[in-house]
Structure formats: C-alpha cells, structure tokens
C-alpha distance (Angstrom), angle and dihedral (degrees) to the residues before:
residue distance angle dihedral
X1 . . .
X2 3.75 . .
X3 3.58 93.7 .
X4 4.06 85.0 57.2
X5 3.34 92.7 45.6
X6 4.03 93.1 50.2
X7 4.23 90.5 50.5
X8 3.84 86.5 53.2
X9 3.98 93.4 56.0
X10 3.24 88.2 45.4
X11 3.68 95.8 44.5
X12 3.94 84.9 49.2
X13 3.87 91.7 53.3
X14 3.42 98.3 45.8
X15 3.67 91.4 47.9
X16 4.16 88.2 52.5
X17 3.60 89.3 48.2
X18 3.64 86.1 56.7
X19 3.28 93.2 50.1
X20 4.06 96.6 45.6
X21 3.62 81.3 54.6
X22 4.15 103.1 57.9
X23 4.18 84.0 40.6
X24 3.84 85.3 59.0
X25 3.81 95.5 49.9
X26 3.82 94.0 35.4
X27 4.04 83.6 52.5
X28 4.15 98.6 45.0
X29 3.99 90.2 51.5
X30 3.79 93.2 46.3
X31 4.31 84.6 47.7
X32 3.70 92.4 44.9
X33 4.11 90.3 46.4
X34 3.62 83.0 46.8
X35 4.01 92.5 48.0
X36 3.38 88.8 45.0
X37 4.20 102.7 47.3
X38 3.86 94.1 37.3
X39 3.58 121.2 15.4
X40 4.02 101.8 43.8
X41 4.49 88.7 60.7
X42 3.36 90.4 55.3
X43 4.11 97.8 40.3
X44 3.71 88.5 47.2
X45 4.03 89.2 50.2
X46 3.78 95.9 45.2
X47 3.71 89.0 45.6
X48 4.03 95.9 46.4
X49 3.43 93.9 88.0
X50 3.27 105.1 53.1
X51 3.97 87.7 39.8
X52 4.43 89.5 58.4
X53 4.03 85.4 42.9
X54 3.95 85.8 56.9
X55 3.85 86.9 45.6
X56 3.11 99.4 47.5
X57 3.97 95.8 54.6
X58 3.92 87.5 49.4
X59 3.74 86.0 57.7
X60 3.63 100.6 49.4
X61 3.77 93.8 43.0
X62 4.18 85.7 47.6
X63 3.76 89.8 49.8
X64 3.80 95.5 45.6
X65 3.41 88.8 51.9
X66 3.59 96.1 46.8
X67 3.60 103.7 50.3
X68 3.55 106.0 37.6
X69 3.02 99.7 103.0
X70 4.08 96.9 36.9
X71 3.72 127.0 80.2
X72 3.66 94.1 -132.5
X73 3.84 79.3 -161.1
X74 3.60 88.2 73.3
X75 4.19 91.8 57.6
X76 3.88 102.6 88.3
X77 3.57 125.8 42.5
X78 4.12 112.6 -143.9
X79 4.26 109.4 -152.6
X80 3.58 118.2 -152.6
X81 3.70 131.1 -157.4
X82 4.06 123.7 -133.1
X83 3.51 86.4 -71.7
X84 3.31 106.0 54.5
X85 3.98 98.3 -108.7
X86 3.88 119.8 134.8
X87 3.93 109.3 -105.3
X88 3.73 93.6 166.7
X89 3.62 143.9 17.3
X90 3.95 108.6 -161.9
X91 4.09 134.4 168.0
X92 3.81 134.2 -111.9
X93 3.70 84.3 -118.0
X94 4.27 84.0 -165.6
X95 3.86 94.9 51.4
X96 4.14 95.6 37.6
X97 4.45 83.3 48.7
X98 4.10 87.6 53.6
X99 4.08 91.5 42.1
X100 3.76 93.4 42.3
X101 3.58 94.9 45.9
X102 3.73 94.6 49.9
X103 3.74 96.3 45.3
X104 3.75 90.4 49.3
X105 3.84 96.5 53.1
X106 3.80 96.9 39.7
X107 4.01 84.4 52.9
X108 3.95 86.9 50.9
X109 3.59 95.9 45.3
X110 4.07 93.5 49.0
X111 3.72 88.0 56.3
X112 3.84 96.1 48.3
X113 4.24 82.8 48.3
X114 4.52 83.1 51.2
X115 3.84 86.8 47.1
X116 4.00 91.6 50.2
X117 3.71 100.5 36.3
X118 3.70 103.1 -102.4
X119 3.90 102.0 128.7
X120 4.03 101.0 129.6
X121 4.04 83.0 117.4
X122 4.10 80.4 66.6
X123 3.81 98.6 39.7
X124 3.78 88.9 115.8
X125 3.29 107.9 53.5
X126 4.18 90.5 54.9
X127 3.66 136.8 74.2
X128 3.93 112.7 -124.2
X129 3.75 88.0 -105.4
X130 4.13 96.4 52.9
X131 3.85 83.4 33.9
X132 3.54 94.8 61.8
X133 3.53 93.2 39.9
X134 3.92 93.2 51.5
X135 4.09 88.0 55.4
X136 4.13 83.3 55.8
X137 3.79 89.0 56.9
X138 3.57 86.1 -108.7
X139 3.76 114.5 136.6
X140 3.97 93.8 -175.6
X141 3.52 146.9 -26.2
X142 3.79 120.2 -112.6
X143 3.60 121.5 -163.7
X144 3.58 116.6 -126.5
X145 4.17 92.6 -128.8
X146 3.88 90.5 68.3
X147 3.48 87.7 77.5
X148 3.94 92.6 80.8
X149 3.65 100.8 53.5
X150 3.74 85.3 -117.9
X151 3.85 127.4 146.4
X152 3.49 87.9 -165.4
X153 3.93 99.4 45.5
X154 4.09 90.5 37.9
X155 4.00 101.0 108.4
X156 4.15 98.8 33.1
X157 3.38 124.2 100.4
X158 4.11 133.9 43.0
X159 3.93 111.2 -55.0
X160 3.82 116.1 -105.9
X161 4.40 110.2 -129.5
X162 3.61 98.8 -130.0
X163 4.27 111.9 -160.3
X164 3.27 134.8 169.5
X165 3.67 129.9 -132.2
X166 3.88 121.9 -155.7
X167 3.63 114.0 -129.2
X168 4.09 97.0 -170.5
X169 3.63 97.3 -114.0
X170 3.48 109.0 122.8
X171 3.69 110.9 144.5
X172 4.22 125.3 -165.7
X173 2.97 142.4 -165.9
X174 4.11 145.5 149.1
X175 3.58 130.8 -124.5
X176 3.54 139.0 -176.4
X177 3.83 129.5 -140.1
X178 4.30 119.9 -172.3
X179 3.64 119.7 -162.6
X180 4.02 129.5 175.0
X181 3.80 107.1 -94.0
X182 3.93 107.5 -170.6
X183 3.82 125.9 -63.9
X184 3.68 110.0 13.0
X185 3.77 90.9 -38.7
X186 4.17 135.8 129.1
X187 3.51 132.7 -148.7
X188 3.31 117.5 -156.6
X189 3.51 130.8 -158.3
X190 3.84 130.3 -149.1
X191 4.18 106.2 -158.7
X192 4.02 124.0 -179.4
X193 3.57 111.7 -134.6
X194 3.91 118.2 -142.5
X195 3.32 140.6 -177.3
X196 4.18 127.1 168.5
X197 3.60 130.4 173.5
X198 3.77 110.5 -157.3
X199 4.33 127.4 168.7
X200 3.59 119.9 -121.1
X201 3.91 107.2 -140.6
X202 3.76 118.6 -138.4
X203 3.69 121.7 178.9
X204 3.99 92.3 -109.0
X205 3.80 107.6 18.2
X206 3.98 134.6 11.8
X207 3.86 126.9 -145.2
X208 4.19 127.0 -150.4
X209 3.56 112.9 -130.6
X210 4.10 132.3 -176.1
X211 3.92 119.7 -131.6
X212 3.90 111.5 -165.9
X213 3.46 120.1 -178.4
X214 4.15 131.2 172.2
X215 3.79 104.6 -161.9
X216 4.38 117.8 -178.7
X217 3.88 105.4 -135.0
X218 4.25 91.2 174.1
X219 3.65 139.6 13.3
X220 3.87 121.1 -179.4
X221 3.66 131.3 176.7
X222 3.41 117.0 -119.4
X223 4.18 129.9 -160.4
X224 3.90 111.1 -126.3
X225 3.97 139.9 47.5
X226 3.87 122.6 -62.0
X227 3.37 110.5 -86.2
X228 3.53 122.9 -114.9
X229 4.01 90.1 -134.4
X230 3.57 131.5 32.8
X231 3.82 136.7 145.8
X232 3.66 115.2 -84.9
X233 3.34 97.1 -165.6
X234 3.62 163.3 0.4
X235 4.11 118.8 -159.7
X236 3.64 136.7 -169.3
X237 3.77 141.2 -171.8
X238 3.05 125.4 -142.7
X239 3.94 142.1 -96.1
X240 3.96 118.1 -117.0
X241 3.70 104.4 -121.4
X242 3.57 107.2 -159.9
X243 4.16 127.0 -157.4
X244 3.20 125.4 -107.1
C-alpha cells in the first residue's frame, strides 16, 4: 500500500514538474514576443542617437581621408555664355567617380574596423567608459527600465549591448545647391550625399535602420546670376568590400 502510495507522489511530482516546465516555455515565448513587439522600438530609438553620432564621425574621418589630397574646387565645372554668365554647372564625372569611390570604401572599411574593435582612429571623441565599450562592438548600453517609458523605472534593470552590424549599403552621391550671394554673385555649394543601412544587434532580435546624411565639403563664390539649369546631382553605389 505504501509502495502505491509512494509511485503516486511521485507520479504527482513528476507530472507538476512537467507542468512547471511547459509554463516556463509558454512564459519565455510570450517575453521574447513581448521583447520583440515593445522593447526593441524603443531600444532602437534611444540608441539612434548615439548610432548617427558614430556615423557621423565615420563620415568625416572617410571624407578627410578622401579629399585630402583633391581640390574639391576642381569637382564641378561652371559654363558661361558670351557674356560671362553661368548657364551650367556640370561635374568632372572622372574626378567625382575616383572621390566617390574612395569615400565610399573608406566609410565601409571604418565600419568593418567598429564591427571588429578597431576604433583607436575614434579614441577622442569617447569617454573611457563608451571607449571601451566601442572596442567591444558595443555602441551603448541601454538599460532595461527604458522600456516602460518611465522616468521613474528608466535606470533599473540589466543593460541591453546595443551593436551594429554593417549591411554594405552605403550609397553616395554629390549634389550641388546655388544661392544669391550679394551683387550679381552665386555661391555654390558642393554637398556629399550619404546613405548607410547598418543592423542594430539586440540579444534576441535585430532591427534595420537608414542613416542619411548631406554633408558640404566646398562652397565657392562665383561672379554671375544663378543659372536657370545646373546639375543636381551625381550618385554612386557602392563597392562590396569583402573580409578577409
């Protein structure tokens, strides 16, 4: 009798530890769902900002290194008429290519060096603590209570590693914008175009965002009226850069 009552309790225990067990799962799916339909919007948006400021200084470090030695001057070609007024303002299609190009793959290759680690070039701009996170591929640290929308429940909770992942697709491009300067003068402005796609990386799920930027690399001030017809722009995709 004992010995039948003994396999029922432990009939009865295994049968709760069963059922402990499909509570669990049931529980961790609706968390992730949860995780993944609330929490990662409002990660991704706290984290944008630091994610464009990261952009950002890969783009000014790409452009510095692509134009140094270019006189961006030398990039678009104004025509004049017989007397002497701006008709057109056109590209050296063969000098914007080479510029283009090289901006476009430097940008690529700084963001493979974020995703491995290699961010001395950015030292600078970063306290120790974001510094050291940057070298972890870790673009910043989100705690867990922002997920509320509470003031008061904003630093609880574990932080959340937020990384990015490039996707190559960085698109550039130039454009040109003329404004009245004075007395019968232009200035015209030479813009970079650029567009990157990069994944943010959250433990559980990861999110695509677009970065667009428009950054002026030369203005110059040019005698005449503002044309009625100039090129707006000049666009490039870019090069796969493939790891090693």
């Amino acid at each position: 009798m004992r010995l039948v009552l003994k396999k029922k309790k432990k009939g009865k225990i295994f049968s709760l530890i069963i059922i402990l067990i499909v509570i669990s799962i049931i529980f961790s799916i609706l968390l992730i769902n949860f995780y993944s339909d609330r929490v990662t919007p409002v990660i991704t948006n706290y984290s944008e900002d630091e994610i464009r400021r990261l952009m950002l200084l890969v783009i000014n470090n790409a452009i510095g290194e692509g134009t140094k030695d270019v006189d961006t001057n030398d990039l678009f070609i104004p025509r004049y008429n017989s007397n002497g007024e701006i008709i057109l303002i056109d590209f050296d299609s063969k000098k914007s290519s080479l510029v283009l190009s090289d901006i476009t793959n430097l940008i690529e290759y700084n963001l493979k060096d974020i995703e491995e680690g290699n961010v001395d070039k950015f030292k600078d701009y970063y306290s120790d603590y974001n510094y050291n996170l940057l070298k972890r591929g870790i673009v910043v640290e989100v705690p867990f209570g922002t997920s509320f929308n509470s003031n008061f429940l904003n630093n609880l909770g574990p932080k959340i590693p937020v990384r990015i992942s490039f996707t190559k697709n960085v698109v550039t491009g130039f454009s040109t914008e003329v404004v009245e300067y004075g007395m019968n003068n232009a200035l015209l402005k030479l813009n970079i175009n650029i567009s990157i796609n990069v994944r943010v990386v959250l433990p559980i799920v990861s999110n695509d965002i677009d970065t667009n930027f428009t950054v002026p690399i030369s203005m110059k001030v040019i005698q005449g009226k503002i044309p009625s017809y100039y090129m707006d722009g000049f666009t490039s995709n870019s090069n796969i850069v493939k790891g090693d």
